[in-house]
Backbone as CSV, one residue per row, in Angstrom:
resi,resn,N_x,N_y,N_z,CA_x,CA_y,CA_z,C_x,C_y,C_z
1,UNK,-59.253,-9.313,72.646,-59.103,-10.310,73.679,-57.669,-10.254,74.221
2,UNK,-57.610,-10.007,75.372,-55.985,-10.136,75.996,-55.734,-11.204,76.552
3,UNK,-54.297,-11.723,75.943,-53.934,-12.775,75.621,-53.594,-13.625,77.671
4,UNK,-53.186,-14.922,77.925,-53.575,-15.330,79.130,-52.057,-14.885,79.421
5,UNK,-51.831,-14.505,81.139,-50.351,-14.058,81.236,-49.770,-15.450,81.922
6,UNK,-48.488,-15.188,81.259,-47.326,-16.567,81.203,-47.343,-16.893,82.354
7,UNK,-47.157,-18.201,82.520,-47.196,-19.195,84.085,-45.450,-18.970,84.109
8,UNK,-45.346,-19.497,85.587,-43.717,-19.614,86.222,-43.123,-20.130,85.009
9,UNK,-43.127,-21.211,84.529,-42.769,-22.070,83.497,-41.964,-21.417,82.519
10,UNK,-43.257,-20.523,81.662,-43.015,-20.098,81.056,-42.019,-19.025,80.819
11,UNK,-41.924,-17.773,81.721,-41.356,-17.149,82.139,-39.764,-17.171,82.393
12,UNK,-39.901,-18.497,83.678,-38.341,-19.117,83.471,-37.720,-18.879,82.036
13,UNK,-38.401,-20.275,80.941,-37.755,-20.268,79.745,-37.211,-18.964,79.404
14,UNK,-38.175,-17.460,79.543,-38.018,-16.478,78.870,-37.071,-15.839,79.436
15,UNK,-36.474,-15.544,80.782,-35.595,-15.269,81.373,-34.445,-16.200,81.624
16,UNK,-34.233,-17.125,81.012,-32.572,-17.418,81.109,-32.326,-17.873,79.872
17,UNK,-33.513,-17.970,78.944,-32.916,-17.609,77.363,-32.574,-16.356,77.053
18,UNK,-33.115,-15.095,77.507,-32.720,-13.556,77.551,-31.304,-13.714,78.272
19,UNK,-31.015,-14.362,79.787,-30.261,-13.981,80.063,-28.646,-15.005,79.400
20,UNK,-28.771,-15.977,79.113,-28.214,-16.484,78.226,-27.428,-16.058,76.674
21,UNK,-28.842,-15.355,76.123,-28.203,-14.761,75.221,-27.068,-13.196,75.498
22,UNK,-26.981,-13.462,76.420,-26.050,-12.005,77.285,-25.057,-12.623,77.436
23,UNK,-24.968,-14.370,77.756,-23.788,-14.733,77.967,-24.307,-14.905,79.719
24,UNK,-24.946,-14.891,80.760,-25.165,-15.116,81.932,-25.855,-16.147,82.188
25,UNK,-25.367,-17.232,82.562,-25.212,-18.500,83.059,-26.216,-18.816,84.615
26,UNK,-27.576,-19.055,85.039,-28.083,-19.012,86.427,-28.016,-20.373,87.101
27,UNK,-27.036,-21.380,86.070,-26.806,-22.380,86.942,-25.511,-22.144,87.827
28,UNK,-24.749,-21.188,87.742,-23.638,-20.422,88.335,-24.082,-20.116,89.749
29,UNK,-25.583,-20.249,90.185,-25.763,-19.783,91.280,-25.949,-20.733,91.920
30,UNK,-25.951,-21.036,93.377,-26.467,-22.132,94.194,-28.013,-22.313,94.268
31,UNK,-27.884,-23.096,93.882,-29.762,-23.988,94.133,-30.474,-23.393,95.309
32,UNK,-31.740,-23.425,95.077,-32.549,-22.813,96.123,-32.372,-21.290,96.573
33,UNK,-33.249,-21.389,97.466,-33.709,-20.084,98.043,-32.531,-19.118,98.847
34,UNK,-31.503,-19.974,99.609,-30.443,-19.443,100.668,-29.750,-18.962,99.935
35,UNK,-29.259,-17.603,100.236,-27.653,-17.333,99.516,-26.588,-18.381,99.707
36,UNK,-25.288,-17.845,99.093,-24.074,-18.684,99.268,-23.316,-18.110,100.189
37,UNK,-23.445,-18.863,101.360,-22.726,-18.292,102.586,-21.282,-17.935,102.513
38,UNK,-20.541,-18.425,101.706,-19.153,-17.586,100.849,-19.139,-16.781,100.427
39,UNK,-19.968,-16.789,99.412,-19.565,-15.220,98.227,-21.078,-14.205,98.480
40,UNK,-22.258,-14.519,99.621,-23.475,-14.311,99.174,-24.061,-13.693,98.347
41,UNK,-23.736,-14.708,97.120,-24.651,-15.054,95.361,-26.389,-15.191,96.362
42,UNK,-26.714,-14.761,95.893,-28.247,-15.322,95.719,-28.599,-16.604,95.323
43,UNK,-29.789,-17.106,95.492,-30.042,-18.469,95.405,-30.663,-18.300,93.729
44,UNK,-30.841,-19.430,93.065,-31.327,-19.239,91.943,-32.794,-18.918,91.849
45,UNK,-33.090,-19.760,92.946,-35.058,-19.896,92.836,-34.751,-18.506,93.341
46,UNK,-34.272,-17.720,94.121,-35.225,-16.225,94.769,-34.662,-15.422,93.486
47,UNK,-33.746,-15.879,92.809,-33.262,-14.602,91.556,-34.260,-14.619,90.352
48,UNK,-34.406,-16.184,89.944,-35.779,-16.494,89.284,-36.820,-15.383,89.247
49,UNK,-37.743,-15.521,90.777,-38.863,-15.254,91.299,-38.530,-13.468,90.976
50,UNK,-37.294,-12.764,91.514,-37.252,-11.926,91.730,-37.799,-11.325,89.947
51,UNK,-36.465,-11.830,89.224,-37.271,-11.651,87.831,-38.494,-11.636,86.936
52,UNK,-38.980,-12.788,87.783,-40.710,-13.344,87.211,-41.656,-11.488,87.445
53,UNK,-40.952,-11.579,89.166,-41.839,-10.234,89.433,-41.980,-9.198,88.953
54,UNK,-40.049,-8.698,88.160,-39.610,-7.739,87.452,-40.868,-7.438,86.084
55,UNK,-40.573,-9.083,85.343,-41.236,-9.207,84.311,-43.015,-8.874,84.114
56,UNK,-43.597,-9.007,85.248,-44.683,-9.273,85.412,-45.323,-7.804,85.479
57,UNK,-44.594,-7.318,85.894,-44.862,-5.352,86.762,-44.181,-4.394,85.979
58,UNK,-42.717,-4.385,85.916,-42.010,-3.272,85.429,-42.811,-3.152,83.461
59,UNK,-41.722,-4.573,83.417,-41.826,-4.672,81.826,-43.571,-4.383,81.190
60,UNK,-44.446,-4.863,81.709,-45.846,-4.490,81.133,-46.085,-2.852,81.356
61,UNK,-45.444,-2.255,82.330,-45.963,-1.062,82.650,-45.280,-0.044,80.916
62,UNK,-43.926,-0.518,81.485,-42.830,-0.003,80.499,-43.693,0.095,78.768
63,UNK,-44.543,-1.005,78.811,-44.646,-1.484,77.446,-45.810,-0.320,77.211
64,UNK,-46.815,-0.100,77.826,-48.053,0.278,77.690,-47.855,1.839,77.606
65,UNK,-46.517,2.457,77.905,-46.296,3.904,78.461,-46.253,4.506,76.656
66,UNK,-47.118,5.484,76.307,-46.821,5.961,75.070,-46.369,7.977,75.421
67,UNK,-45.417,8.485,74.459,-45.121,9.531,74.867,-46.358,10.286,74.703
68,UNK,-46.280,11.335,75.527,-48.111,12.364,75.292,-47.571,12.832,73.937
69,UNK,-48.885,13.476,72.836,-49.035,14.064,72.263,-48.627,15.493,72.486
70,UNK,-47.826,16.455,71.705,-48.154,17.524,71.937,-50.192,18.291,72.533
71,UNK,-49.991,19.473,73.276,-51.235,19.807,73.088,-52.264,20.339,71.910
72,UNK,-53.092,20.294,72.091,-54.549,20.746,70.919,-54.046,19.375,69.546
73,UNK,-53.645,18.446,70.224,-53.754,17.567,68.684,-54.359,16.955,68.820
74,UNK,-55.075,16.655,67.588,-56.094,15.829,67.159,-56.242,14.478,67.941
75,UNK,-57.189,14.321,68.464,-57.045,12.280,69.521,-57.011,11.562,68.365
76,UNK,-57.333,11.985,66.909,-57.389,10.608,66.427,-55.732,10.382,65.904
77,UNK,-54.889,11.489,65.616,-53.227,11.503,65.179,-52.532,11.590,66.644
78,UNK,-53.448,11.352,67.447,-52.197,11.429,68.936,-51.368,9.931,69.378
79,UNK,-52.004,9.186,69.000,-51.147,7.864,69.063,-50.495,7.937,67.958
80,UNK,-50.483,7.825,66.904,-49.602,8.192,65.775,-48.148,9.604,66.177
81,UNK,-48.566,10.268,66.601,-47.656,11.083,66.995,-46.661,10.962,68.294
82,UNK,-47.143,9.860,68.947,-46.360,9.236,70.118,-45.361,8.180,69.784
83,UNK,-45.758,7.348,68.264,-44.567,6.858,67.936,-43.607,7.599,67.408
84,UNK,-43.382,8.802,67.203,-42.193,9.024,66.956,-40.663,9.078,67.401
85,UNK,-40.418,9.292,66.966,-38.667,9.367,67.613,-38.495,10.526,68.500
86,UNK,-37.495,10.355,69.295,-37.479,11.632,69.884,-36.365,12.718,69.214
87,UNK,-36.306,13.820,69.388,-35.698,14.785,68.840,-34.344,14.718,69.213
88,UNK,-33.660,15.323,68.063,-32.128,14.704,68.447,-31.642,16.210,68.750
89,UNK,-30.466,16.489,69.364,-29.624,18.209,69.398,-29.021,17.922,68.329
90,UNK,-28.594,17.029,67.495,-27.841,17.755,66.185,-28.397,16.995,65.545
91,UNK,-29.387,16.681,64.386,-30.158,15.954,63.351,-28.938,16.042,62.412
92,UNK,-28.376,16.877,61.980,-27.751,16.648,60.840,-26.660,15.450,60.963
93,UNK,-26.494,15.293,62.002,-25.520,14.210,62.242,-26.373,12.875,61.835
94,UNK,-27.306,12.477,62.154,-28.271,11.158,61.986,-28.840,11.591,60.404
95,UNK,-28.572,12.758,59.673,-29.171,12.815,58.158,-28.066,11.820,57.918
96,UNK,-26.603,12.686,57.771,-25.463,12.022,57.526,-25.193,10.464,57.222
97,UNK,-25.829,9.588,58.657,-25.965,8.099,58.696,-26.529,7.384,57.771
98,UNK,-27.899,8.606,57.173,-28.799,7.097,56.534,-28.704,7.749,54.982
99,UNK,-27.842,8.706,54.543,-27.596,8.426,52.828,-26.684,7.163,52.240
């Protein structure tokens, strides 16, 4: 069952607690939709929205993307083989890290 996708509401919360925890502040921007005819900042509601959209499109696409399998492998080890890591140019350097 796929789960129901987040209302405006929700979303908000999730984007200026993300952006918060960065340290970025969106009450810094002027209210509403108009830029700031001084510095033209963006309005908060169109930076919001702009994000909601980001969130809604990019990030799900991003999420669902698994690397291909090499060819002739097995379909049932090919998702298994897409989580892996990707290959490094010097491995011995990352052995080094994790003794």
């Amino acid at each position: 069952m796929t789960p129901p996708a987040p209302t405006d509401a929700e979303l908000n919360v999730l984007i200026r607690a993300r952006l918060a925890s960065l340290g970025i502040d969106l009450d810094q921007l002027p209210p509403g939709t108009t830029a700031d005819p001084e510095t033209g900042s963006p309005g908060r509601d169109s930076v919001l929205a702009s994000l909601r959209s980001f969130m809604r499109g990019t990030v799900a696409t991003l999420a669902a993307y698994q690397l291909p399998a090499p060819a002739g492998t097995d379909p049932a080890t090919a998702a298994a083989l897409s989580q892996q890591r990707a290959p490094m140019l010097y491995p011995s350097i990352s052995l080094e890290w994790r003794k």
